[in-house]
N, C-alpha and C positions, 0 to 999 in steps of 0.2 A: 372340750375340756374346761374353757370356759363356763362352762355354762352347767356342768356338773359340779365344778366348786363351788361355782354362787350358789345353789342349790343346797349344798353339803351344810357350807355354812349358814343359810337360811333355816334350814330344818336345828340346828342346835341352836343359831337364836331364838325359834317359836320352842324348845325345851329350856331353856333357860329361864325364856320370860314365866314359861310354867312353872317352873321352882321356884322363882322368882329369886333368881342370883345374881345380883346386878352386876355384880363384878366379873362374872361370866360373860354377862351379858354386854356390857365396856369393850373386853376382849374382841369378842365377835363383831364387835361392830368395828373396832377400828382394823379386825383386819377385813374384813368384808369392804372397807371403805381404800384399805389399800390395795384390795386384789380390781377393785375396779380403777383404780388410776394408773395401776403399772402394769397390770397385765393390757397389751391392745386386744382390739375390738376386732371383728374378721374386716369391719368397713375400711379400718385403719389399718389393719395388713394388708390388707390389697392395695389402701394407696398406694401403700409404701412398696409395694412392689412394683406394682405400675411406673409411682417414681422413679424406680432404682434401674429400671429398663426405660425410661425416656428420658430423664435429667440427665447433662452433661456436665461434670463435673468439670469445672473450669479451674482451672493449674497457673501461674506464671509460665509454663512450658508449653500449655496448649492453648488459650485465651484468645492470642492473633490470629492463631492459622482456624477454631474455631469461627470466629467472629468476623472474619477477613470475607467482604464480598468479591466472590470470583467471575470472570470474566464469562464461565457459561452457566452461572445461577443469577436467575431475578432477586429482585428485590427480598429482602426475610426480615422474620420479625422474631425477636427474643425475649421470653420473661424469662428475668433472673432476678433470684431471690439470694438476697447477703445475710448470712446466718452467722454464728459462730457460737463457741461453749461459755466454759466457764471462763476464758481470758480474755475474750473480745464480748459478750452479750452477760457477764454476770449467770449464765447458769438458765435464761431465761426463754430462750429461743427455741425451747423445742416443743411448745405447743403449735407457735408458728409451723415449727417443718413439720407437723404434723397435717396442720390448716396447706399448707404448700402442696404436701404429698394429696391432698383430696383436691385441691386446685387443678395439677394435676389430669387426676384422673376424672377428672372431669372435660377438663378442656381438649384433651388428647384423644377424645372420640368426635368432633367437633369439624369438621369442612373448615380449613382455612386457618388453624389453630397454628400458635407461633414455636418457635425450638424454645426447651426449658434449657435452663440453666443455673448452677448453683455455686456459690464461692462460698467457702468457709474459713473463715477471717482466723480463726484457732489454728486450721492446717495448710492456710496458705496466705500468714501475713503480708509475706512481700507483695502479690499481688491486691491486697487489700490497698497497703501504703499507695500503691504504683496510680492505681484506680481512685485514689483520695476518696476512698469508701468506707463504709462502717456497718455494722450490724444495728438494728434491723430493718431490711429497705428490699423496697421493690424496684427492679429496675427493667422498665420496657423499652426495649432497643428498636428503630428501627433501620435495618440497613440498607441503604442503594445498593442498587447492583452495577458494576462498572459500566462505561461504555465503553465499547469497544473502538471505537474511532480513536480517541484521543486518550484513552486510560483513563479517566479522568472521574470525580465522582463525586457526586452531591454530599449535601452533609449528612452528620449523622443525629439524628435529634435522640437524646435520652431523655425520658421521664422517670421522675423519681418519686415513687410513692413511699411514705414516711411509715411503719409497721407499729402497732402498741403490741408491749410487750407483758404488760401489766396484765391489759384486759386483752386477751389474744383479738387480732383482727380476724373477723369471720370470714368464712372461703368464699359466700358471697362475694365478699368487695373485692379479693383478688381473681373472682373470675368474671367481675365485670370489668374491671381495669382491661381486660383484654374485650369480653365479649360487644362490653358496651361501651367500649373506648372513653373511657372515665381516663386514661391519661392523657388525653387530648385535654383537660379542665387545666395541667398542669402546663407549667410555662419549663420547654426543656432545657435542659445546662446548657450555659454560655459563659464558657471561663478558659481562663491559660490552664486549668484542669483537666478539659476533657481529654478523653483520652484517645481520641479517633481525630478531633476538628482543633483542640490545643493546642497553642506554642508550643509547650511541652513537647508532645508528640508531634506535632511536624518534625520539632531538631530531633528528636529522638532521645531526648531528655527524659522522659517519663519511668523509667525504667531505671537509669542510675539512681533518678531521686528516689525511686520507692524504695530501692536497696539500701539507699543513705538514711533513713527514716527509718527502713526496719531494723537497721544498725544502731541506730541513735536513741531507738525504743529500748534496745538492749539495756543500755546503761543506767545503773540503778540512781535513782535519786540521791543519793549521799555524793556520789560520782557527778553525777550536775553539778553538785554544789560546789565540790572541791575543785572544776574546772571551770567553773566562775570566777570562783575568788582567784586562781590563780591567775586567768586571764586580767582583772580589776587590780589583783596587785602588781604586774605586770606592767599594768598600762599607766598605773600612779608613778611607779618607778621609774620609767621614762621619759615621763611629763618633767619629774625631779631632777633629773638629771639636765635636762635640755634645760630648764630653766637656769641651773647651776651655771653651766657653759658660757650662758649670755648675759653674766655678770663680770664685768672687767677686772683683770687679776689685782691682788690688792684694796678692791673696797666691796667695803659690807654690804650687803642686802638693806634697804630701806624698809625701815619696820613702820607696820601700818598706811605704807602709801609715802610718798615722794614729801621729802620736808620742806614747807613753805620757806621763804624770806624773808627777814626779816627786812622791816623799812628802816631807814633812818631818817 
């Protein structure tokens, strides 16, 4: 069907340019020019199928128990790609999840290729906040698998490849980040952030904070302000008071600092 509208509209461009109607001819081009930007491609519906049958969508509710090494699976390896719409990526990310969707379907025929995964920071803030993540990033996990003797388990190293948004990153780079271990060049998180190896997560902290943070994104800016300033008046006000208190009943406050003596 594609490929019968470009056609359609190509044959009334080459009449147009014959009458020579330019204004026809403006027409035709710019919808010629938006049937191939919005309409996909069969390459790009397949990705995207392919994607939609191998990426796992990762939730605040499913995230641990996906990502959780179990006691009778080895070791695994996770590409997850951090997207989002118009309220966490400005509108910009989806040539990326297009470039992702062929990543993909590329790597997913592959011996040895890792679990996808995909967070979308528009339809699962809290887990963005939780993750101290943002759109748009790669991220290659990889996970020990327990041992069984002692429960006990290595770390988890993430790598985090940085995404342009402007000039979309080509599916090259993100399937050599896996192929050709390009995130090994990267040095992996080591912070009270992460969310496997973190103080955070060890107490089990990680999780109220993202809540408290996706809470706190809530509140509009006019609302910061005004609980500022109450806090600041608040805090002057009791400054005011305590100083008041620690003035002996009956004498005045010494204006400009303590009055010298006079000599005789």
């Amino acid at each position: 069907m594609r490929l019968a509208i470009t056609i359609f509209f190509t044959s009334l461009m080459a009449n147009a340019a014959a009458t020579e109607d330019s204004t026809l001819k403006r027409w035709l081009q710019q919808g010629l020019g938006f049937l191939s930007s919005e309409i996909p491609s069969p390459s790009q519906a397949g990705a995207a199928a392919i994607a939609k049958a191998t990426v796992t969508e990762l939730t605040p509710t499913n995230w641990q128990s996906e990502l959780r090494a179990r006691t009778d699976e080895s070791p695994s390896n996770w590409l997850i790609q951090i997207t989002g719409g118009n309220k966490t990526c400005g509108g910009r990310c989806g040539p990326l999840d297009a470039n992702f969707n062929k990543t993909v379907a590329l790597l997913a025929t592959t011996p040895g290729h890792p679990h996808f995964g995909r967070i979308n920071c528009d339809t699962s803030p809290v887990l963005c906040s939780t993750l101290f993540a943002g759109p748009p990033v790669l991220w290659y996990i990889a996970i020990p698998g327990i041992q069984a003797a002692d429960q006990s388990r290595a770390p988890t190293p993430i790598y985090v490849k940085g995404l342009n948004a402007t000039e979309p990153t080509p599916v090259q780079d993100m399937v050599d980040f896996h192929a050709k271990q390009t995130y090994l060049e990267r040095k992996p998180v080591d912070s009270v952030m992460h969310p496997f190896d973190g103080v955070l997560a060890r107490y089990g902290l990680n999780m109220p904070i993202g809540y408290g943070l996706y809470y706190l994104s809530l509140i509009p800016s006019w609302g910061m302000m005004l609980l500022v300033s109450f806090i600041t008046r608040n805090m002057m006000s009791r400054r005011a008071q305590s100083q008041t208190r620690s003035i002996p009943h009956g004498q005045a406050p010494a204006a400009g600092g303590a009055a010298k003596k006079s000599t005789l």
